[in-house]
C-alpha positions as CSV (number, residue, x, y, z in Angstrom):
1,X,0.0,0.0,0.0
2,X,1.0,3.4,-0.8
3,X,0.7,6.4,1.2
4,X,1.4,10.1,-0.1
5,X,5.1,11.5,0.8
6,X,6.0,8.2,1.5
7,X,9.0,6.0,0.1
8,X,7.4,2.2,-1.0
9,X,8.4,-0.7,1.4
10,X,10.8,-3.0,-0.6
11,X,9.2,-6.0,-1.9
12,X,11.0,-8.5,0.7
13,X,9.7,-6.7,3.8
14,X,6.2,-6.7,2.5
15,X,4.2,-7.1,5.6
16,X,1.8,-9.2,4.0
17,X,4.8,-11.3,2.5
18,X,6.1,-11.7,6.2
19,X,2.8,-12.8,7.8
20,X,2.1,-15.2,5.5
21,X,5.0,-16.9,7.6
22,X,3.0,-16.9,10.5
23,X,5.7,-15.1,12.6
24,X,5.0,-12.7,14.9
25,X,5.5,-9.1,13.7
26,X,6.4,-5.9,15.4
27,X,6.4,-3.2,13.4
28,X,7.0,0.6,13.8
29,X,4.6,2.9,11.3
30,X,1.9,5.4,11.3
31,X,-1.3,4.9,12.6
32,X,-2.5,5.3,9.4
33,X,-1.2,2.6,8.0
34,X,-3.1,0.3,10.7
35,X,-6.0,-0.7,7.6
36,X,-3.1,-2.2,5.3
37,X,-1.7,-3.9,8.1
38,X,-4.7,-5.8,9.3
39,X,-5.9,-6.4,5.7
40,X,-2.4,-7.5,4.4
41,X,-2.1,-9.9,7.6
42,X,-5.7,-11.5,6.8
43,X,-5.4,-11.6,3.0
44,X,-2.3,-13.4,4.2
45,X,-4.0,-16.0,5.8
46,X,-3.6,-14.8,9.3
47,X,-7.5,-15.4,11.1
48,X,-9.3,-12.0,12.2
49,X,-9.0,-13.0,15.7
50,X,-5.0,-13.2,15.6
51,X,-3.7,-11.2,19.0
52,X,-2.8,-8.1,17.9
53,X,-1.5,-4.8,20.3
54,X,-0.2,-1.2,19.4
55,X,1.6,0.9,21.8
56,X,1.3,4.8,21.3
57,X,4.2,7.1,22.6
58,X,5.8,4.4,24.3
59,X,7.5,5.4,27.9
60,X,5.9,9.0,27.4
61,X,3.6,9.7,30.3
62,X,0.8,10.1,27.4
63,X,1.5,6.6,26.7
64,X,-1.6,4.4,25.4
65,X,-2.1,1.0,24.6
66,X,-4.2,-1.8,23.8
67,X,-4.9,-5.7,23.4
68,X,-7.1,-6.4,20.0
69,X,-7.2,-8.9,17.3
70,X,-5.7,-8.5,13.7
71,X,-9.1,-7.6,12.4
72,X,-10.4,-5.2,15.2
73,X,-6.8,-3.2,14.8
74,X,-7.9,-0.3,12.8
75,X,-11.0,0.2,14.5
76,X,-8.7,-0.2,18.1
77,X,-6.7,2.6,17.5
78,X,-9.1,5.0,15.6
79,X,-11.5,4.7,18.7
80,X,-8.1,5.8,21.0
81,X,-7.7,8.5,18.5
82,X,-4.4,7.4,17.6
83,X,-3.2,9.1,14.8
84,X,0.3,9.5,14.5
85,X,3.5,6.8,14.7
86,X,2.5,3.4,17.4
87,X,4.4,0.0,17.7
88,X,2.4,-2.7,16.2
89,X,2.6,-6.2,17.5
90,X,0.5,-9.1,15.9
91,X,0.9,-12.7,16.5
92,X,0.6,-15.8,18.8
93,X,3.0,-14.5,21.1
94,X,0.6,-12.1,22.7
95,X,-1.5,-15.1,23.6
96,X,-1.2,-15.7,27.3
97,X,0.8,-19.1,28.1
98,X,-0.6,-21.3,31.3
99,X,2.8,-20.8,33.7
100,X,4.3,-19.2,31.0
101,X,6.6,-17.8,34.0
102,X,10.4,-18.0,33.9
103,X,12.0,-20.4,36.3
104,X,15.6,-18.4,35.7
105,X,15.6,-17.3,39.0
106,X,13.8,-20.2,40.9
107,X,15.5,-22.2,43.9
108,X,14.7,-25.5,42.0
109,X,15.9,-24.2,38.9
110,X,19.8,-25.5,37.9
111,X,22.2,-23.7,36.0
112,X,25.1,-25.2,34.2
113,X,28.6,-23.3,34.4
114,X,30.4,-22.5,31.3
């Protein structure tokens, strides 16, 4: 997708080239561009209800953000009245894990020395 003033993404990082991987994605754009992401996503065979998150003005103390799906992603971030640059996240890797905690720092946790 094209947008005015804008320099065209090369073909290889295509966002709709890189979901159809079924990878995660995090990606840094305008707000505007929230339509072509969800519909490049789906049209690459990602399902409407795929986690999906955007983060806007990230550590500012205006920060806002939100959980949503692939398809309700646009809609998400009009209704917040984002408008301007957010971090994008979509993929299974949102999706809460049962004890998905790390055991790093547990007592019954072992470590191997290098």
């Amino acid at each position: 997708t094209r947008v005015a003033g804008c320099t065209p993404v090369r073909e290889a990082e295509d966002i709709g080239r890189l979901a159809a991987h079924g990878a995660s994605l995090a990606v840094f754009l305008s707000a505007e561009m929230a339509d072509a992401v969800s519909d490049k996503c789906m049209s690459a065979g990602m399902p409407h209800d795929t986690p999906a998150a955007w983060v806007y003005r990230a550590t500012w103390e205006d920060e806002r953000k939100r959980l949503t799906t692939i398809g309700d992603l646009p809609r998400s971030m009009r209704d917040a009245g984002v408008s301007n640059h957010a971090i994008i996240v979509v993929g299974d890797c949102l999706k809460p894990k049962p004890d998905s905690r790390s055991y790093l720092y547990s007592d019954g946790f072992r470590r191997g020395r290098a």
